[in-house]
N, C-alpha and C positions, 0 to 999 in steps of 0.2 A: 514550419514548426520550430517553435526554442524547446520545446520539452511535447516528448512524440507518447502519446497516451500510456498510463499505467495504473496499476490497481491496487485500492486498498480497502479495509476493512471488509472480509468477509465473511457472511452469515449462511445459513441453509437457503434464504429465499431473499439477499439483499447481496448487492454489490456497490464499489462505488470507484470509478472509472476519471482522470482526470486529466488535464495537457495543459499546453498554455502557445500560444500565438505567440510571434514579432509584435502584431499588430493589435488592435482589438479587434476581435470576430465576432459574428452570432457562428454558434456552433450548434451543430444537429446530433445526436447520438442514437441511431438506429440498431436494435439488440435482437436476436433470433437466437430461437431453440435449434440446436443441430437438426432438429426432422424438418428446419423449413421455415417453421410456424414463428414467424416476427412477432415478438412480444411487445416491444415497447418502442415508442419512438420521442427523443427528450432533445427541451432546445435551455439554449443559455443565449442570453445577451451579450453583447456588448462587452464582454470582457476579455482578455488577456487569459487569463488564469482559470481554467472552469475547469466546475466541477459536477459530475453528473451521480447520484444515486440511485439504482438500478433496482427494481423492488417486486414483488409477489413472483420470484424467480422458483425454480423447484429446485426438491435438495441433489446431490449429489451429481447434477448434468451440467452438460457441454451446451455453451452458448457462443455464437459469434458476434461481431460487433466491429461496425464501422464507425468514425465520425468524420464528417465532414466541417470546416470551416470558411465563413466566407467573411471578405474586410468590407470598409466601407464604398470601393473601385468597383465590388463586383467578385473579384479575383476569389474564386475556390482552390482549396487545397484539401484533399482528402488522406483518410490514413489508409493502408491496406488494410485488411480483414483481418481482424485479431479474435482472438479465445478465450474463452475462460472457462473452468467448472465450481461450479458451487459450491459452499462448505458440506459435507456429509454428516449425514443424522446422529445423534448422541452413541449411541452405539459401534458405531463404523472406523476404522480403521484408516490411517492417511501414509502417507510421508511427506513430511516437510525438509525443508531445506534452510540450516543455520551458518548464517555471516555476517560478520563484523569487521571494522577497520574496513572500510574502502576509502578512506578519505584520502590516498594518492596511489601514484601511478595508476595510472587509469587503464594503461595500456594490461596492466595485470588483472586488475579490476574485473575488466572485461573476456579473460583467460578464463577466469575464475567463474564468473556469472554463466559463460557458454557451457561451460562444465555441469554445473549447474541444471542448467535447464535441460542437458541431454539425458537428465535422470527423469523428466517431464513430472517435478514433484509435484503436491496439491497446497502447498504454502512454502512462504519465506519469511524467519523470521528474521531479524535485522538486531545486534547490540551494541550497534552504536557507533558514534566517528562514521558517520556518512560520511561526510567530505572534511576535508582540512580547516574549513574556516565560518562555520554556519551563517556570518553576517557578509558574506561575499557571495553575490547574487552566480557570477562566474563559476565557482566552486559545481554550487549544485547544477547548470544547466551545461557546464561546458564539460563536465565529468562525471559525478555521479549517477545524471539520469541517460546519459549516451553508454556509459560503461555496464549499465544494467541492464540494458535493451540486447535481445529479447524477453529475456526472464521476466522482466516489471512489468509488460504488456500483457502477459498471460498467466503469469503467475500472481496472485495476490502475495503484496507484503506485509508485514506489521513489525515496526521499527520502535528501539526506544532512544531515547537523548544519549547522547554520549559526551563526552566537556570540550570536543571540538566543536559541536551545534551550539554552542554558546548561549544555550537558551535561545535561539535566533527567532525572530520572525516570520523567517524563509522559513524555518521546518514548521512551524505553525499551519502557514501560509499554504505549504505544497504537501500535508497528510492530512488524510481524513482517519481520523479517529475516536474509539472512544473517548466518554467523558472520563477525566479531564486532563487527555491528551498526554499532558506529562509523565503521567505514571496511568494503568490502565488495567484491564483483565479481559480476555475474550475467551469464546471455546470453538471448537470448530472437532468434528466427530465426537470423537471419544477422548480428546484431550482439553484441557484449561491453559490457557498461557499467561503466568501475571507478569506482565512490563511491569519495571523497577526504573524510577530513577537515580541511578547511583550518587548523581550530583547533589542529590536534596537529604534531606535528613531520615535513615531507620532507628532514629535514638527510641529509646520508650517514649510515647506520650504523644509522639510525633504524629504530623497530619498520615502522611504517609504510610507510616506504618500500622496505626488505628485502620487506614484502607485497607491495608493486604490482612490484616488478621481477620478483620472482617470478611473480605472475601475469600480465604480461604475456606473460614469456618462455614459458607455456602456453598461453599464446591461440592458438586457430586461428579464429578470427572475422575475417571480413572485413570487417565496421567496427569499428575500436574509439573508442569513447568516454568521454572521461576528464568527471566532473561535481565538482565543488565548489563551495563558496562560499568568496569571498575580500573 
């Protein structure tokens, strides 16, 4: 493994699960309902970099999930048994977990994140400054994604830019998210979250901010939650 599987964008009945190889793999992504019953079973080619979306999931449950990957020798490498639970119905109740600035000391990083996860929250969200240098491939494999493990593997995240991602291609590359990624909205129970990017323009008139007044003014969510880095 360069980067050991993690989760983003999640919905009541959709997930989306991703890793990436040394090498290029085909990769298998086997999914199971906690009572047993295997739902799904998803392959990927040939790449390096996959990414799996996980889909007619039920709301508010415990799923497990393995992937294995194999290169061109033959050679398998498989992940342990990972978790997840699905986003909860518009009504429902959560805790989420908010963190920002991981982009050094990793060794803290990682303090942090296990802290973290022994709250076993139902999201994370991320505001930004992932890693120190978003166009330095190192940064995100050799830090960000080892310093967040466990937490990223069972916990779904949802991250926004911060002006050390540099706009990068790496964070393009490595989240699955809404359209149009840079800036976003999701909901997940009974809260709305609008990802902000700070880096781009809220002047009046702007692309940006014509987005968020508009999805505000459809929001029926009874928290809403505005994230940025500034």
């Amino acid at each position: 493994w360069l980067v050991l599987p993690y989760i983003n964008w999640p919905t009541t009945t959709e997930m989306s699960i991703s890793l990436e190889t040394t090498l290029p793999t085909d990769a298998e992504l086997l999914a199971c309902h906690e009572t047993g019953r295997c739902t799904q079973t998803l392959q990927s080619i040939d790449e390096r970099l996959h990414h799996f979306r996980l889909t007619d999931l039920e709301p508010n449950e415990k799923y497990f999930y393995i992937v294995k990957a194999t290169d061109f020798r033959g050679n398998v490498i498989e992940s342990p048994r990972l978790s997840f639970r699905t986003a909860p119905e518009e009504e429902d109740s959560f805790t989420f977990i908010a963190i920002g600035d991981t982009q050094s000391q990793a060794e803290v990083v990682k303090r942090v994140s296990d802290v973290a996860y022994s709250h076993r929250p139902n999201l994370v969200v991320h505001a930004g400054d992932l890693v120190t240098t978003g166009s330095n491939k190192s940064h995100w494999t050799k830090h960000f994604f080892p310093a967040m493990q466990p937490l990223i593997g069972r916990v779904p995240f949802m991250p926004v830019l911060g002006n050390h991602e540099q706009d990068a291609k790496h964070y393009y590359d490595y989240m699955v998210l809404p359209e149009p990624e840079r800036y976003y909205s999701f909901t997940f129970g009974n809260a709305e979250f609008f990802m902000i990017d700070g880096n781009r323009s809220l002047a009046e008139q702007s692309e940006q901010l014509n987005w968020l007044q508009n999805a505000l003014s459809k929001s029926k969510a009874k928290w809403k939650f505005a994230v940025l880095h500034q």
